[in-house]
BAKOLMAR-504184 format. One record per residue: x, y, z of N, C-alpha, C in turn. Coordinates in steps of 0.2 Angstrom, whole numbers, padded with zeros to 4 digits, always signed. Each point is the difference from the previous one (the first is absolute). Layout:
<nodes>
XYZXYZXYZ ...
</nodes>
This chain:
<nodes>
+0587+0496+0480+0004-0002-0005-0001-0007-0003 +0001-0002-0008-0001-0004-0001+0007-0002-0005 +0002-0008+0002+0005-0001-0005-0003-0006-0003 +0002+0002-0005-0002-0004-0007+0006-0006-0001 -0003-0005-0002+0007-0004-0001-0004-0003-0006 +0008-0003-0003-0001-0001-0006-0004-0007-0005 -0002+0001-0005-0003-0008-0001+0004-0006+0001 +0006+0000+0000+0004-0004+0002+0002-0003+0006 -0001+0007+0006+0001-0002+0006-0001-0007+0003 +0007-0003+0004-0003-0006+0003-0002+0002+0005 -0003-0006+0004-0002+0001+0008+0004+0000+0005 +0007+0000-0002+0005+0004+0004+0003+0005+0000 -0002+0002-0003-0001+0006-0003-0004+0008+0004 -0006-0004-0004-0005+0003+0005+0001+0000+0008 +0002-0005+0002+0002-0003+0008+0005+0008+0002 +0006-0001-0004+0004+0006+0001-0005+0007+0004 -0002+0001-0007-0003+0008+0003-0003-0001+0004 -0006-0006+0002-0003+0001+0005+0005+0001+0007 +0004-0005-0001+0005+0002+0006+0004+0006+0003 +0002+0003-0007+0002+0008+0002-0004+0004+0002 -0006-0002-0002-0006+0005+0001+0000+0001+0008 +0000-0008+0001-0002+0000+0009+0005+0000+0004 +0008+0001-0003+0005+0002+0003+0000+0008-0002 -0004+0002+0000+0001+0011-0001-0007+0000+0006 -0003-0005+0002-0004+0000+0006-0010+0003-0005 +0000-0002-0006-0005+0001-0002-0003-0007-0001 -0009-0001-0002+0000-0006+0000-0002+0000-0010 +0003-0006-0003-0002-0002-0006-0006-0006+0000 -0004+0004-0006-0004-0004-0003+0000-0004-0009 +0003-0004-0001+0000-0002-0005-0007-0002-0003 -0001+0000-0007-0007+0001-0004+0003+0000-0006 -0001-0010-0001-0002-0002-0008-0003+0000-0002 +0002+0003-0008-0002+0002-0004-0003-0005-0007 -0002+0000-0005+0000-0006-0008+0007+0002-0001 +0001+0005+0000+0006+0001-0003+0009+0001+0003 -0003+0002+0009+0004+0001+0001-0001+0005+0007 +0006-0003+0006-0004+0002+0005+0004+0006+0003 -0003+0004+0004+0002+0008+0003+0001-0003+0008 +0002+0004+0002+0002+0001+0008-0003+0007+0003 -0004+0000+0003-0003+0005+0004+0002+0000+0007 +0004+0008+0001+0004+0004+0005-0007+0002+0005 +0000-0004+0005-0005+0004+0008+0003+0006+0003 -0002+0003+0001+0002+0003+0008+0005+0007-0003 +0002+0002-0006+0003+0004-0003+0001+0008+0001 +0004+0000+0005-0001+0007+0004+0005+0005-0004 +0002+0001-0007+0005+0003-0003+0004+0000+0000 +0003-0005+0003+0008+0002+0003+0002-0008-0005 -0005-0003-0005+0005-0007-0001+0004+0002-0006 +0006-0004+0000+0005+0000-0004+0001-0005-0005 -0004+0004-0008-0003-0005-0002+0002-0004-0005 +0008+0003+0001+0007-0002-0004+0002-0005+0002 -0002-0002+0006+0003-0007+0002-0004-0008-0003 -0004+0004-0001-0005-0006-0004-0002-0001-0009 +0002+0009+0000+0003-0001-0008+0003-0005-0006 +0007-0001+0004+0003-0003-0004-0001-0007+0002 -0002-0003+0005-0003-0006+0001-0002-0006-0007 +0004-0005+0000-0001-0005-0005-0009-0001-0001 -0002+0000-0004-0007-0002-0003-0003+0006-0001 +0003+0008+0004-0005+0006+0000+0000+0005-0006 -0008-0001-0002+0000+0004-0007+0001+0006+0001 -0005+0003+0006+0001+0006+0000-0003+0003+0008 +0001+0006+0004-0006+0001+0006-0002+0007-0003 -0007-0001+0003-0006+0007-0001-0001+0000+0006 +0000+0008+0002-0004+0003+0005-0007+0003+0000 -0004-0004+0004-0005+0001+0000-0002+0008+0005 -0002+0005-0003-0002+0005+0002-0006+0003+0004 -0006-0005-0004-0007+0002+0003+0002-0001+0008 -0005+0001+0004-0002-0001+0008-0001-0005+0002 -0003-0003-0008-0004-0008+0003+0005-0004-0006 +0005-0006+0003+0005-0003-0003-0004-0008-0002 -0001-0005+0003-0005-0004-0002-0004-0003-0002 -0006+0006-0002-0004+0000-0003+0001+0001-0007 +0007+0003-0002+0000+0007-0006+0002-0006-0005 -0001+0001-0004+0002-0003-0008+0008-0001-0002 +0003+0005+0005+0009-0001-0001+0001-0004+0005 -0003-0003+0005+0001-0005+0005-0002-0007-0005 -0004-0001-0002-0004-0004-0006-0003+0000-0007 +0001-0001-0003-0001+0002-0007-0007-0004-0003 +0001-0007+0003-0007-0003-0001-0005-0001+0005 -0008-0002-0004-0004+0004+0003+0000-0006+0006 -0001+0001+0007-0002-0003+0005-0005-0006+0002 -0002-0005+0001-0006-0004-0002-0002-0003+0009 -0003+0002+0001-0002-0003+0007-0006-0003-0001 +0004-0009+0002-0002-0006+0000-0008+0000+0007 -0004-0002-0003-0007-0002+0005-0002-0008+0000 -0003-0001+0006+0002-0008+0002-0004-0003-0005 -0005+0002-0005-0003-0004-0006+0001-0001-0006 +0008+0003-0002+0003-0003-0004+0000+0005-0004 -0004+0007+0000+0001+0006-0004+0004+0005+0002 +0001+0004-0002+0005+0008+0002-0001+0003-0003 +0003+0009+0004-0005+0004-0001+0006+0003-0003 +0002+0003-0005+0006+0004-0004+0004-0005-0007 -0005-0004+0002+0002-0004-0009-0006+0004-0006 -0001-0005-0003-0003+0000-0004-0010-0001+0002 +0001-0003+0003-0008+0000+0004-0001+0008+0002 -0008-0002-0001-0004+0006+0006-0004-0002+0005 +0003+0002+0007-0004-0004+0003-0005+0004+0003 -0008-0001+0002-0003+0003+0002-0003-0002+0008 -0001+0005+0003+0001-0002+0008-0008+0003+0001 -0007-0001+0002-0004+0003+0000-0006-0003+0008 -0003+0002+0001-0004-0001+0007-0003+0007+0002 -0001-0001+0006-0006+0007+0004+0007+0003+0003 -0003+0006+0002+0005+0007+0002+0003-0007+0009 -0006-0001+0003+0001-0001+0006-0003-0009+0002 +0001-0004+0002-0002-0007+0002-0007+0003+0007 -0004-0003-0004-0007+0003+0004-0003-0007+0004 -0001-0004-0003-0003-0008+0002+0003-0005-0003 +0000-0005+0003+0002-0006-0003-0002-0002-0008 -0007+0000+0001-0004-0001-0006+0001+0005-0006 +0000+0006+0003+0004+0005-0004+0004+0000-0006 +0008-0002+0004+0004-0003+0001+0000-0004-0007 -0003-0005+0003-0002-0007-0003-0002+0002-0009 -0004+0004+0001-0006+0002-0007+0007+0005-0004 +0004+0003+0003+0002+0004-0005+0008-0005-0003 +0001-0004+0004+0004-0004-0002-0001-0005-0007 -0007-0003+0000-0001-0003-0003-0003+0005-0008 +0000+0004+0002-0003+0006-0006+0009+0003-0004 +0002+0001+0003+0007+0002-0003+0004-0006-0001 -0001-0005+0001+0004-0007-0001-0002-0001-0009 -0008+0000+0002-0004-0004-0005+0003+0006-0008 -0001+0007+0004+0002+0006-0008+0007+0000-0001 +0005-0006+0002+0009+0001-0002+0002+0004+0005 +0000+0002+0005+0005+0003+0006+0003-0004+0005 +0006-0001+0000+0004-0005+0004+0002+0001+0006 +0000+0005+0002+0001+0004+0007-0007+0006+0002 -0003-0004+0007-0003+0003+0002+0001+0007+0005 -0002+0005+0002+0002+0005+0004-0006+0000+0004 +0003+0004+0005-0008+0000+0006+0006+0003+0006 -0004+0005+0003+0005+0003+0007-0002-0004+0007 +0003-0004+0004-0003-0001+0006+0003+0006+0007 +0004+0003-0003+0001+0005+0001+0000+0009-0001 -0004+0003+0000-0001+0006-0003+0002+0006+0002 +0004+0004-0003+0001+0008+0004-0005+0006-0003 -0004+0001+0004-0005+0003-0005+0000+0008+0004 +0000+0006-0004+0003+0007+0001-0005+0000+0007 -0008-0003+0001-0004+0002+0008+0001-0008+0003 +0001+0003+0006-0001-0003+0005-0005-0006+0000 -0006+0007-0003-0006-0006+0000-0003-0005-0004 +0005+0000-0006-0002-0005-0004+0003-0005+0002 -0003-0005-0005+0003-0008+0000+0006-0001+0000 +0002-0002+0006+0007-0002-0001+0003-0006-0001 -0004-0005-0003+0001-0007-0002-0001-0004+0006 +0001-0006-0002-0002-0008+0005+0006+0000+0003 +0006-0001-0001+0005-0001+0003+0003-0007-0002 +0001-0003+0005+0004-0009-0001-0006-0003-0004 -0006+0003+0004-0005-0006-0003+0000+0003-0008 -0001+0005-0002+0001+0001-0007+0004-0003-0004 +0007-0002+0002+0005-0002-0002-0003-0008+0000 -0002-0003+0005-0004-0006+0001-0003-0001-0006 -0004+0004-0003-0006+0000-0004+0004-0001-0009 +0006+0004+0001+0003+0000-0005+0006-0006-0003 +0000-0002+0006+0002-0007+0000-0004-0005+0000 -0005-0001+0000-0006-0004-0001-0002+0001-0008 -0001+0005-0003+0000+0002-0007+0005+0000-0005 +0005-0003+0004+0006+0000-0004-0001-0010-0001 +0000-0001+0004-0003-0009+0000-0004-0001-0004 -0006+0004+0000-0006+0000-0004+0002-0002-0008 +0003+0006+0000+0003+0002-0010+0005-0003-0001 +0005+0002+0005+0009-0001-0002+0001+0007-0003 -0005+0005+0003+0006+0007-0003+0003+0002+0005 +0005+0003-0001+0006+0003+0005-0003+0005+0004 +0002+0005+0003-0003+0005+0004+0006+0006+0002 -0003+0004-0001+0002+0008+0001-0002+0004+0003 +0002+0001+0008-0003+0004+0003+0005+0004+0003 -0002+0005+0004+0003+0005+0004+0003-0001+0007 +0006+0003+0002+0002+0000+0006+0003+0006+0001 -0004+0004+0006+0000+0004+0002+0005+0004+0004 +0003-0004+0004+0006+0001+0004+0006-0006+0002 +0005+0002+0002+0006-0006-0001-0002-0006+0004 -0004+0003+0004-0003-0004+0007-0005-0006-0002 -0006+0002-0005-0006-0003-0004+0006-0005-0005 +0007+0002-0003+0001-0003-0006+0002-0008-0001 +0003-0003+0008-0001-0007+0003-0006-0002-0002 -0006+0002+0002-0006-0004-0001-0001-0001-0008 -0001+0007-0003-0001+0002-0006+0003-0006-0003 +0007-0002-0001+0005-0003-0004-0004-0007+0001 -0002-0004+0005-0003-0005+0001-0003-0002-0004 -0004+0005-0003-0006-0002-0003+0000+0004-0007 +0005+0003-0002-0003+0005-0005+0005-0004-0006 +0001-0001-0006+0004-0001-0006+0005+0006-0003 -0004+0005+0002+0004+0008-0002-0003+0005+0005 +0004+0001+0002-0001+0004+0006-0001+0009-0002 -0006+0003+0000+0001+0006-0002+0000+0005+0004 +0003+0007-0002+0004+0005+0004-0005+0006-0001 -0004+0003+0001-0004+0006-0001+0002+0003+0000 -0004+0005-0006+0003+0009-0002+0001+0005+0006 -0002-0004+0006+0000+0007+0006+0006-0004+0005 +0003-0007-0002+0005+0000+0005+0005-0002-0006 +0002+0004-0006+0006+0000-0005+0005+0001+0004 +0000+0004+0002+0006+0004+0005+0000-0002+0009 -0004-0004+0001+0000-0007+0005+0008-0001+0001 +0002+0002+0002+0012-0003-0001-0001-0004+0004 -0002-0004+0007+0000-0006+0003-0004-0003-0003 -0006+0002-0003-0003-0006-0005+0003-0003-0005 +0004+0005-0004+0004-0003-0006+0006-0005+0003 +0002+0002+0006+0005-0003+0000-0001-0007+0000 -0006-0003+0006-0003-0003+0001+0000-0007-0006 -0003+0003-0004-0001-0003-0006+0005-0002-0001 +0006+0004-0001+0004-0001-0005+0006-0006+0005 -0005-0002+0007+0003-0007+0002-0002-0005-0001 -0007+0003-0003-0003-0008-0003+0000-0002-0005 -0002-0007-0004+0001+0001-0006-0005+0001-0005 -0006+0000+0004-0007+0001-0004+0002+0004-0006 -0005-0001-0005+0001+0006-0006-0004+0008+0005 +0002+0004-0002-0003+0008+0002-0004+0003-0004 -0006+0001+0000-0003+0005-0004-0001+0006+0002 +0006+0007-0002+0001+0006+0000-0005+0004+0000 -0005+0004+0004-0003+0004-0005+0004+0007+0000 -0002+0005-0007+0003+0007+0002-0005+0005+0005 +0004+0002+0003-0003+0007+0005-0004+0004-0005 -0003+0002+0006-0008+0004-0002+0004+0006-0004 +0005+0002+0002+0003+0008-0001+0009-0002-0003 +0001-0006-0002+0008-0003+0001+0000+0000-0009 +0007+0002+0000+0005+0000-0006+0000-0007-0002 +0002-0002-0009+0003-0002-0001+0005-0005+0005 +0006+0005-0002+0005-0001+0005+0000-0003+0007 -0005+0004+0003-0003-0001+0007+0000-0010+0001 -0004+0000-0002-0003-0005-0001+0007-0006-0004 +0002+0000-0002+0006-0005-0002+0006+0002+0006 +0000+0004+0003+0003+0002+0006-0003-0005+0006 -0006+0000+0000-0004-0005+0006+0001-0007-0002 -0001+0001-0006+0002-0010-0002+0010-0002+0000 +0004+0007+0000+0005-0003+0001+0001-0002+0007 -0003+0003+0004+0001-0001+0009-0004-0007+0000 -0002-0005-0004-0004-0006+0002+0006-0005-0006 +0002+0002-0004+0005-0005-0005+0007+0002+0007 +0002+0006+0003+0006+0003+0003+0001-0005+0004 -0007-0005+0004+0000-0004+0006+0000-0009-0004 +0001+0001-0004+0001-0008-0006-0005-0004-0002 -0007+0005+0001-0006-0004-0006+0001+0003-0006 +0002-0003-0006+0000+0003-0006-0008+0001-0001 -0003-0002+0001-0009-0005-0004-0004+0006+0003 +0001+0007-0005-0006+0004+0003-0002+0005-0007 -0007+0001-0001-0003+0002-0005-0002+0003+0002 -0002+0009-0005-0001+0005+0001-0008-0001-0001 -0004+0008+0001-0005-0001-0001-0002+0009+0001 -0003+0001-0008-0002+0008-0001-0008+0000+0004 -0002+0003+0002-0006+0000+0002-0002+0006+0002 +0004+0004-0006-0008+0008+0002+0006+0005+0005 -0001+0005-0002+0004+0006+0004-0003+0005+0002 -0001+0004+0006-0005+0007-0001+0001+0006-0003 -0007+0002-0003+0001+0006-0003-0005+0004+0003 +0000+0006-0004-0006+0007+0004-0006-0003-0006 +0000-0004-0003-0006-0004-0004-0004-0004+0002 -0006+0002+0003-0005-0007+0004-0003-0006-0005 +0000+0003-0007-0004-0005-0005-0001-0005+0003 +0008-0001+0001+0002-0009+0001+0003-0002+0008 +0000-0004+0002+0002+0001+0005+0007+0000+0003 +0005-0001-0006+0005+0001+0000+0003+0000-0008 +0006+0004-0001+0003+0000-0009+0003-0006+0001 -0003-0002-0006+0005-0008-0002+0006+0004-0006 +0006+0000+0004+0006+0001-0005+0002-0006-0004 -0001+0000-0004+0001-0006-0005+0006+0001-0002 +0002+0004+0000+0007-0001-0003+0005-0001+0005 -0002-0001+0005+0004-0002+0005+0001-0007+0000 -0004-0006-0005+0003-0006-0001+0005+0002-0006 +0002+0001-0002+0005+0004-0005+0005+0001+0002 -0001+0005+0004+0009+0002+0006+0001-0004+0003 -0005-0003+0004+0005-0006+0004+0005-0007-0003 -0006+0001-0006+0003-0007-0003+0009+0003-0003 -0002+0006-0003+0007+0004-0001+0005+0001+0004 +0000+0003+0007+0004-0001+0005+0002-0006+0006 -0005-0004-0003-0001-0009+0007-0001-0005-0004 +0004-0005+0001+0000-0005-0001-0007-0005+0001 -0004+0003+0006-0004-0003+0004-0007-0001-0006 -0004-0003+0004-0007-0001-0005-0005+0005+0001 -0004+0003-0001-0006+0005+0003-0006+0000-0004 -0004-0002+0005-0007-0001+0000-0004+0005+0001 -0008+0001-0003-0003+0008+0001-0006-0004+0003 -0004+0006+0004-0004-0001+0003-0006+0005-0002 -0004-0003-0005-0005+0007-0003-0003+0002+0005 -0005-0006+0004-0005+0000+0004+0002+0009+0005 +0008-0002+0004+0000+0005+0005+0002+0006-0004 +0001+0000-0007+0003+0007-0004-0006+0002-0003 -0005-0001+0000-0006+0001-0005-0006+0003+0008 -0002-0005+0004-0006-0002+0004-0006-0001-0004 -0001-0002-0003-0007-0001-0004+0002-0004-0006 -0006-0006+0003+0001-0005-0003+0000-0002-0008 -0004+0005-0004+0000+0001-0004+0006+0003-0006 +0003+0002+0002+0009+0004-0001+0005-0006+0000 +0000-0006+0004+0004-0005+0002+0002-0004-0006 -0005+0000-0005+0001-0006-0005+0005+0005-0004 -0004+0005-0003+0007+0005-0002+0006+0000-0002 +0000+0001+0010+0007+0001+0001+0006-0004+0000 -0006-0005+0002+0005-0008+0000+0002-0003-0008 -0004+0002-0004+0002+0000-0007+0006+0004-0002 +0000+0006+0003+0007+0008-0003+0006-0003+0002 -0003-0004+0009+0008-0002+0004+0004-0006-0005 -0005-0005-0003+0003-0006-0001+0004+0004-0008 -0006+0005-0002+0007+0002-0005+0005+0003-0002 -0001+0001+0006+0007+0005+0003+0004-0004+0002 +0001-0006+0001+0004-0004+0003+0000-0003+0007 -0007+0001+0004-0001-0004+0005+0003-0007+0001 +0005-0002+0006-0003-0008+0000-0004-0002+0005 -0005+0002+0003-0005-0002+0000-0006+0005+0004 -0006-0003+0002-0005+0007+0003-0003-0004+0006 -0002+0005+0003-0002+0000+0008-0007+0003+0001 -0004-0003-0001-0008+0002+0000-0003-0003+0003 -0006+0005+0001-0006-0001+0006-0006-0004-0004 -0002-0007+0002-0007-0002+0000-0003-0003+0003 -0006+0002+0004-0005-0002+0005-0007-0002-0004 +0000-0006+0003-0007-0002-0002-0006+0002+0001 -0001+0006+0004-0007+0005+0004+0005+0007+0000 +0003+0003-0006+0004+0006+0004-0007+0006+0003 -0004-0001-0001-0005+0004+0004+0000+0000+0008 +0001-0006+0000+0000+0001+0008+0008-0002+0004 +0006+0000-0007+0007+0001+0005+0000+0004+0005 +0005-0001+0006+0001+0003+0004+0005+0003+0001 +0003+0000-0006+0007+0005-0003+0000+0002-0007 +0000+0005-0005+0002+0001-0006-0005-0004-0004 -0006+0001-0002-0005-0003+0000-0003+0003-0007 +0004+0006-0001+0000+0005-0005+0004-0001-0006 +0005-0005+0001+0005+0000-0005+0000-0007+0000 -0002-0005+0003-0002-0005-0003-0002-0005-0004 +0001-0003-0005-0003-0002-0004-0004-0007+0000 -0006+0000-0003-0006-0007+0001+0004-0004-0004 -0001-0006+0002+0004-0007-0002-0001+0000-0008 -0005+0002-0005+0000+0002-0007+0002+0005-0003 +0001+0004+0005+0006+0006-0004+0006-0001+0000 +0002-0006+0005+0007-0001+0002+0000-0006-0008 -0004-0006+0000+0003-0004-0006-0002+0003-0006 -0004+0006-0002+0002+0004-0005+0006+0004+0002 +0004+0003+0005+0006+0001-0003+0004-0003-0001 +0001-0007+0004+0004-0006-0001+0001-0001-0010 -0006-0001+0000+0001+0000-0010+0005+0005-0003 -0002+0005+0002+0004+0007-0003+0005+0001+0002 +0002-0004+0004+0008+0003+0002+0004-0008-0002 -0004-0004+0000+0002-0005-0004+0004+0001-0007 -0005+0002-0004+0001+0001-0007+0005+0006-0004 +0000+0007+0009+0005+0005-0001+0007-0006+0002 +0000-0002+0003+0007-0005+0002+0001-0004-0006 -0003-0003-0005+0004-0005-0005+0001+0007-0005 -0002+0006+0000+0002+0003-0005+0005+0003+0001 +0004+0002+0006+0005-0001+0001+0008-0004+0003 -0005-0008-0002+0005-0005+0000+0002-0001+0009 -0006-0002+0002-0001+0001+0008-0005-0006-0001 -0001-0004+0006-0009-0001+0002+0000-0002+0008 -0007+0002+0000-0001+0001+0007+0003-0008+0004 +0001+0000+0007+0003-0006+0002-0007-0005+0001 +0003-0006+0000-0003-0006+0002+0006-0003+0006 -0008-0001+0004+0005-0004+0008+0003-0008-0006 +0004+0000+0004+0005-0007+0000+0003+0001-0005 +0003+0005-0004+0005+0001-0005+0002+0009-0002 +0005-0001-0001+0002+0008+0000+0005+0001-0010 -0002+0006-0003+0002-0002-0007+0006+0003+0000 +0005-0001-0004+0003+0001-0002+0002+0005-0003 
</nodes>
């Protein structure tokens, strides 16, 4: 349940309802607004009585929020979301911010070479797994700490941020150490200790959707990480399965659409794992930003020949700064531009 209070509401006002709210044993979140601020009902098991807060001095009005998922939903928030990053950009303004690196952290020098290749073509956030969940046993399962090591050494290098993956609630202490956005994988969406987990720290979240997950689904799993009081979490489309091999996954594109529609939240697309082939990427990374992406999560390895993971869909460091152009030039014609570290637009 949300109560809207008035543009005039004072701050004792607002005090009031938070107060009744937590005398009826529920807890209140207040959320100012430009215009004016709402009170957000937790813990709403249908039995609130929502007459008592109705008539309340300063209150315009209260809506019941109905979907499953209440936090995320656009009747909880009407304005779009902006989750602040430590180099003065964010990712749900008006920036696009592009996060790009190898599937997996392989060597240092690796590491080092892909860092400076995506720095040098405009991407502000690098991504690299030092932790991998891969469907065989036998493949590469990434470096571990040292990976993380190596990530953080390449983040000195450049001053780009870092996006990596944590695996389990257990891994998510180390992960946080070292990561700037801690991301959540398409195979543990539905991870409920891992989201909670998150949703105790304050790192930004990067969401991916399940291999097989809803819409819904998936704003369902980002409410279980804002439910536990990180607001700072970004969606991410990245491909869904279909009975179609073409590709290695359907890029639902109008899945940046729906969610912007139903969430407040920001969501970023991931050609590379919706496409698998590297040559499809720039594409799609073109379709996303003009569909309304705020920003893209791509693969590029300096030798993808001899990657040790995803090697097939990632792109040479000259395919990546020919798309950087072109997604550049799709973002001003929509009154967008891609970010630059140390400042965020307006």
């Amino acid at each position: 349940m949300l109560i809207v209070m008035k543009q005039d509401a004072t701050p004792e006002q607002i005090a009031g309802v938070v107060e009744i709210i937590t005398a009826m044993g529920y807890e209140a979140r207040p959320m100012p607004g430009r215009q004016r601020t709402t009170v957000g009902l937790v813990g709403n098991d249908g039995r609130v009585d929502a007459s008592r807060v109705e008539a309340m001095g300063g209150v315009a009005e209260v809506i019941h929020v109905t979907k499953p998922y209440k936090q995320v939903s656009r009747e909880w928030k009407s304005e779009p979301t902006r989750v602040p990053l430590p180099d003065g950009t964010s990712i749900g303004g008006r920036d696009v911010v592009v996060m790009a690196g190898p599937c997996s952290v392989e060597s240092e020098a690796g590491i080092m070479a892909a860092a400076h290749a995506v720095k040098a073509a405009g991407a502000t956030v690098l991504r690299g797994g030092a932790f991998k969940p891969r469907s065989s046993p036998y493949s590469f399962q990434g470096l571990g700490k040292v990976g993380l090591e190596y990530l953080a050494q390449a983040r000195a290098a450049t001053g780009l941020l870092i996006v990596t993956e944590a695996m389990d609630a257990y891994g998510l202490e180390l992960v946080s150490e070292f990561a700037d956005i801690v991301q959540v994988g398409a195979r543990n969406m539905q991870n409920y200790s891992l989201l909670k987990e998150c949703g105790r720290q304050r790192k930004p979240v990067l969401l991916k959707r399940g291999l097989s997950a809803t819409i819904p689904e998936l704003l369902l799993s980002a409410e279980y990480i804002l439910s536990e009081g990180n607001p700072n979490v970004i969606l991410c489309e990245r491909g869904i399965r279909s009975f179609d091999s073409t590709t290695r996954n359907v890029f639902d594109l109008s899945a940046i659409a729906v969610a912007h529609g139903l969430s407040h939240l920001p969501i970023v697309a991931d050609p590379s794992h919706a496409t698998g082939h590297r040559d499809m990427v720039p594409a799609m990374a073109r379709a996303a930003i003009a569909a309304g992406a705020d920003g893209l999560l791509v693969e590029v390895h300096p030798n993808p020949e001899r990657a040790l993971s995803d090697g097939a869909q990632s792109m040479y460091p000259e395919q990546f700064e020919r798309m950087m152009r072109e997604v550049s030039a799709i973002a001003e014609v929509i009154d967008r531009r891609v970010a630059i570290a140390g400042g965020s637009a307006t």
